[in-house]
N, C-alpha and C positions, 0 to 999 in steps of 0.2 A: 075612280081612285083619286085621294087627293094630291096634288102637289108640294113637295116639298122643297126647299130651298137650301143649296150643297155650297158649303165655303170648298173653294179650292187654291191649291195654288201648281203652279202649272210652269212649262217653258212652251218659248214659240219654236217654229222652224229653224230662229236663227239662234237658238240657245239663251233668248232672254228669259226672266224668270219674270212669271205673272200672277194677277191673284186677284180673288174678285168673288162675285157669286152666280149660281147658275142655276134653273129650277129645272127639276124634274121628280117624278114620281118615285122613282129610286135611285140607289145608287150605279146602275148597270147602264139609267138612260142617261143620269148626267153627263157619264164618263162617255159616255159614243155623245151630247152636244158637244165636250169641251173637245174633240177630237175631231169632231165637224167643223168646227172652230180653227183647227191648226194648230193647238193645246194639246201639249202632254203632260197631263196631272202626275203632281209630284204627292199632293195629299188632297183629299178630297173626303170631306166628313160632312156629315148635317151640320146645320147653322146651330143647331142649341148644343151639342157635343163641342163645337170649336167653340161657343164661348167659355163652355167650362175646361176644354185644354188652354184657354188662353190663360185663366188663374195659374195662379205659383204651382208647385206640384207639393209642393210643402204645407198648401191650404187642401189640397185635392184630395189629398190622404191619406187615411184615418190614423192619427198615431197610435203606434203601439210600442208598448215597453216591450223589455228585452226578454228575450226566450229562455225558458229551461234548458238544463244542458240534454234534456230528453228532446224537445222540440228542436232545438238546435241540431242534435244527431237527424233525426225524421224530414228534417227542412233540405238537410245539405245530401241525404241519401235520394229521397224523391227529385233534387234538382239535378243531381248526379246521374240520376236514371232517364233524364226526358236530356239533358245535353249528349247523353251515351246514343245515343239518337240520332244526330245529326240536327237537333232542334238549336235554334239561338237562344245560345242567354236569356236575353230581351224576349224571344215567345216563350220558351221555359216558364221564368218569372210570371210574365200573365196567365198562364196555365194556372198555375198555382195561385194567384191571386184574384182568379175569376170569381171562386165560391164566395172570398169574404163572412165568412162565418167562424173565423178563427184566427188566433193569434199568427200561426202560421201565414196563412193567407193572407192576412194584412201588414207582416214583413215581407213577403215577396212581393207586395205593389209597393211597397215604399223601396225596396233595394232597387227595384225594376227603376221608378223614378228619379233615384240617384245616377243610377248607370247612365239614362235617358241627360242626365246633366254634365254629364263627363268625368262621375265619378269612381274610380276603380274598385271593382268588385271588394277586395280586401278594405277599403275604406268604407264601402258600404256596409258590409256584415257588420265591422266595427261600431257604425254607427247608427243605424238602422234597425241591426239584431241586435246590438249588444253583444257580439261576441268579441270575448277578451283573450281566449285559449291561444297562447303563442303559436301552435303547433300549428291549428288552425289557419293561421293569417299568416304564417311564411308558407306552406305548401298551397294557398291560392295566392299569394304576393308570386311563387317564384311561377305557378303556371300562366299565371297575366303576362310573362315574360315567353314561356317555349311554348303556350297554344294550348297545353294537352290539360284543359280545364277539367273535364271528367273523369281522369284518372284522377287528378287531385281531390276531387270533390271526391271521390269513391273514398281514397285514403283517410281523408279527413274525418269520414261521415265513421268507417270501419275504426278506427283511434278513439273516438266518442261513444261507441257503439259496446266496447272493449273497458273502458271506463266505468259506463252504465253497469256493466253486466258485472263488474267486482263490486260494484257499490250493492246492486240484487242481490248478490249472494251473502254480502255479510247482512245484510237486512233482513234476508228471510232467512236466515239462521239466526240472529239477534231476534226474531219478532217472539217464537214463544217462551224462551227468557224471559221475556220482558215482558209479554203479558203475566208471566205465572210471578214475575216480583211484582207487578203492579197492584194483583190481585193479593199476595201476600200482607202487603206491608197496607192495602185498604182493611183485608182483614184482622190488621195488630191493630189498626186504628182503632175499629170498632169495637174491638173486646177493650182496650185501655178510652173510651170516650161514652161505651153506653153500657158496658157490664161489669166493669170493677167497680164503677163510682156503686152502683148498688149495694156495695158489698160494705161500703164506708161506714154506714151507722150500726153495722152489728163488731167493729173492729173501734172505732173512733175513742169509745171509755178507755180501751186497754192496750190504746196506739203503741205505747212506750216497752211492751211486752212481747210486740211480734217481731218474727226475725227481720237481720238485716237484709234479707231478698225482697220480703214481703212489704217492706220501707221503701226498698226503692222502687217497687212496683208501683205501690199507693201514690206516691211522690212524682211519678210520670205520666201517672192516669190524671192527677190531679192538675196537673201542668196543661197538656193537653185537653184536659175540658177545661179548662180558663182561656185557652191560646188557641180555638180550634177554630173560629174565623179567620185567626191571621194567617193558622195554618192552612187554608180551604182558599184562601184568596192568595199566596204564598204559592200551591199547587198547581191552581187555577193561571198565575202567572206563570210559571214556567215551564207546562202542557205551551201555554199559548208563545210563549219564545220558544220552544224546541219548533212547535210547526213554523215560526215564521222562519230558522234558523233551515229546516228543510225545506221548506219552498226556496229560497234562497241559495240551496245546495252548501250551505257551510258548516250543517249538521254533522256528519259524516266525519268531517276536518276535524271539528271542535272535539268531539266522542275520541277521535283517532289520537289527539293529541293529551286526553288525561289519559286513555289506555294506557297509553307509552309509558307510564309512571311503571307498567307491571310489564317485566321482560318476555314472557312470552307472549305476550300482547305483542309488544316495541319489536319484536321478529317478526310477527304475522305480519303487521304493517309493513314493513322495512322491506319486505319478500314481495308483497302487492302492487309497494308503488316502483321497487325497482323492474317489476315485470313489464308494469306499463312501461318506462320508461324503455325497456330493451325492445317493447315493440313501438314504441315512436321509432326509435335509434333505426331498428331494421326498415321499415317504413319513408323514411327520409332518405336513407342510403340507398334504397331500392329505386327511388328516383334522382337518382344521379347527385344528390348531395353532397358535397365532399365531407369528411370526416367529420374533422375541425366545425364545421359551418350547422353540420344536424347535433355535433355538440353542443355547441351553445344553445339553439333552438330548444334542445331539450332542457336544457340545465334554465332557462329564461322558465320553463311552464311549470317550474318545482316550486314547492310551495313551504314544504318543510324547509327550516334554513337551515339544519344541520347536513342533508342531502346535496344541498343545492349550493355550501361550499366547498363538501367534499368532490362535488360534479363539476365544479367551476377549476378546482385542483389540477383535477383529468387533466381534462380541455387543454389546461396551461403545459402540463407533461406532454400530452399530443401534438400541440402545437410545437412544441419544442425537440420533439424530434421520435418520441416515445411511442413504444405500442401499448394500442387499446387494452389488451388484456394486464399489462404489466403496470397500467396508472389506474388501474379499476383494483387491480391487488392493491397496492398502496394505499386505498381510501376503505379495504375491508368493507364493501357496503354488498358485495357478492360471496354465492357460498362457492367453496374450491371449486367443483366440478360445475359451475359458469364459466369460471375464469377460464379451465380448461376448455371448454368449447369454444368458447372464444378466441384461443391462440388458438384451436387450430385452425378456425377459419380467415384469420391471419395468415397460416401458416399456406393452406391449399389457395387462397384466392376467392373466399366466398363467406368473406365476412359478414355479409348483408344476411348471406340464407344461415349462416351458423348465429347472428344475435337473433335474428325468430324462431329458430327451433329453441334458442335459449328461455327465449320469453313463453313459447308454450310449455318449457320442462317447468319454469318457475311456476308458470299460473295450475298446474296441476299440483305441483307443491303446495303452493296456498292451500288449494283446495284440501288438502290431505291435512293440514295443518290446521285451518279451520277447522273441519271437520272432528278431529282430535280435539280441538279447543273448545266445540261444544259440548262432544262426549265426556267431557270432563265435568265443564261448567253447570248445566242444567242439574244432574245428579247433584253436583255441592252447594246449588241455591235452596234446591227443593231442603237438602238438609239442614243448613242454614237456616232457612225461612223454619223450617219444623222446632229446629232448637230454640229460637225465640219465642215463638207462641208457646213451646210445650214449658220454657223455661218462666215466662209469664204467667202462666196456668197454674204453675206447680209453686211459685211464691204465693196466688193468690190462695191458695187453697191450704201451703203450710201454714198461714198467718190466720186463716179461719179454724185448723185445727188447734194450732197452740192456744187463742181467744176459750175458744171451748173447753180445752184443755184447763187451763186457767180459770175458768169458769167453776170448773167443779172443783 
């Protein structure tokens, strides 16, 4: 077997620190030479391993951009789960970063390497994942402080998790809407871009004769086969901003905020995000939060600014001497029977466990309310979509009778 040659570094008997090289076939023999020696190795690696930890760790690597709020949940559950363990951070992290075959993977050796520098976890995600979620970065900012990392990461990872899962549901409720208008309004295309222009040269002599439906039919078909590259490359670009807008996670937002124009939309939203918000609130409090302090935090991750200065309002009422339930009534952004729940857990001492039962009554709300909101919608697209094509059909066909009609 060949020999290889171990960098180590080491203390003597008398507590000096040594360092040096030492050969052996493995690492089991170096460790019993440098101990024959009077050496107790403090690190001890092969000589071509120590010259690549002696590089920056910032060269060592591999950069990776910032994670989805999906990888981001997945990153901080799995980490969550091997700390719940009794594993170190620092082994955690290389667990995770052993495969390197993903995104994943390659923020947990880069966060690992920051820790490895003396940088605080909360700074690392920061800047390492790119995680920007306030909610986030105060419940491991305050566990860096009381030890109980895995609880926090649990929290955290359950808060993103909870996120995900109302963004799933309106998206797989939105999805065959949205395919069945996709598909409509391809097919208004095709009948105004490849089957009315047909119809032009037996109408064209006696334009000035057919009604005015059948005018402005003619008149849009014609527009459109003149305009259908712009219109095609026009489409073409904003398929390709909506995906870059959802890979991004601002899709959702943007959608969220023209809905809002139409009041039972501007509800369903307003019901969604205050639900999230009441299970951050129970969340934070349930870890020793004081009031005042998971307000802010929460009111800091709002993104709406309508929300976010009626939430900042609270805060200031709270701080000022007010109860929760009575500075949440003031900003009307809850329905009565929250606000109810609320005071009374207020009132018994278990405020924390009455704002997540409230967040679970809300998110079942949503649901029901979605739910309704599809049952509605789907049914008045499909007819919508019907009354245009049938309404295009029916100009083109009065303005080929009347021709004829005129004709004879």
């Amino acid at each position: 077997m060949s020999t290889d040659v171990f960098v180590y570094k080491a203390r003597d008997t008398s507590g000096a620190r040594q360092t040096g090289k030492i050969a052996g076939r493995n690492i089991t023999e170096a460790t019993a030479a440098l101990k024959a020696k009077g050496l107790f190795p403090i690190t001890l690696e092969p000589e071509a391993s120590a010259l690549e930890a002696a590089r920056p760790i910032s060269q060592r690597i591999k950069r990776t951009g910032p994670m989805t709020a999906r990888q981001t949940a997945e990153f901080l559950s799995r980490l969550a789960k091997l700390v719940a363990r009794r594993i170190t951070l620092d082994r955690a992290l290389a667990i995770m970063g052993e495969s390197g075959e993903n995104r994943i993977s390659g923020t947990a050796a880069s966060i690992r390497g920051a820790l490895r520098e003396g940088v605080p976890l909360s700074q690392a995600l920061r800047d390492k994942a790119g995680v920007t979620d306030t909610v986030t970065l105060a419940l491991v900012r305050g566990a860096e402080v009381s030890g109980d990392m895995d609880k926090a990461l649990v929290t955290a990872a359950d808060i993103l998790q909870s996120r995900l899962a109302v963004r799933r549901r309106i998206v797989t409720g939105l999805l065959y809407p949205g395919i069945l208008l996709v598909v409509a309004i391809a097919s208004l295309a095709l009948i105004m871009i490849a089957i009315i222009p047909q119809f032009v040269p037996l109408i064209e002599d006696r334009y000035d004769l057919i009604p005015p439906l059948g005018k402005a039919v003619f008149a849009v078909s014609q527009i459109m086969t003149t305009l259908w590259p712009t219109i095609l490359a026009a489409l073409i670009g904003t398929l390709f901003l909506a995906w870059f807008m959802a890979r991004r996670g601002t899709l959702l937002k943007f959608s969220a905020r023209i809905g809002s124009a139409v009041p039972f939309v501007r509800r369903l939203v307003l019901r969604n995000q205050m639900m999230l918000l009441l299970h951050v609130l129970g969340a934070l409090l349930g870890r020793d939060v004081t009031l005042s302090s998971a307000l802010r935090v929460v009111t800091s991750s709002v993104a709406d600014a309508r929300i976010k200065a009626s939430l900042s309002d609270a805060t200031r009422r709270v701080e000022s001497g007010a109860a929760l339930s009575a500075a949440l009534k003031a900003q009307a952004l809850l329905p009565y029977d929250a606000i109810e729940m609320i005071r009374i857990g207020e009132e018994t001492g278990d405020l924390r466990g009455m704002v997540s039962k409230t967040s679970v009554d809300m998110r079942e709300a949503a649901d029901r309310d979605l739910e309704r909101f599809l049952l509605l919608f789907q049914p008045a697209l499909i007819v919508g979509v019907g009354l245009l094509i049938g309404v295009s059909l029916y100009a083109l066909f009065s303005a080929i009778v009347a021709v004829n009609t005129i004709s004879f």
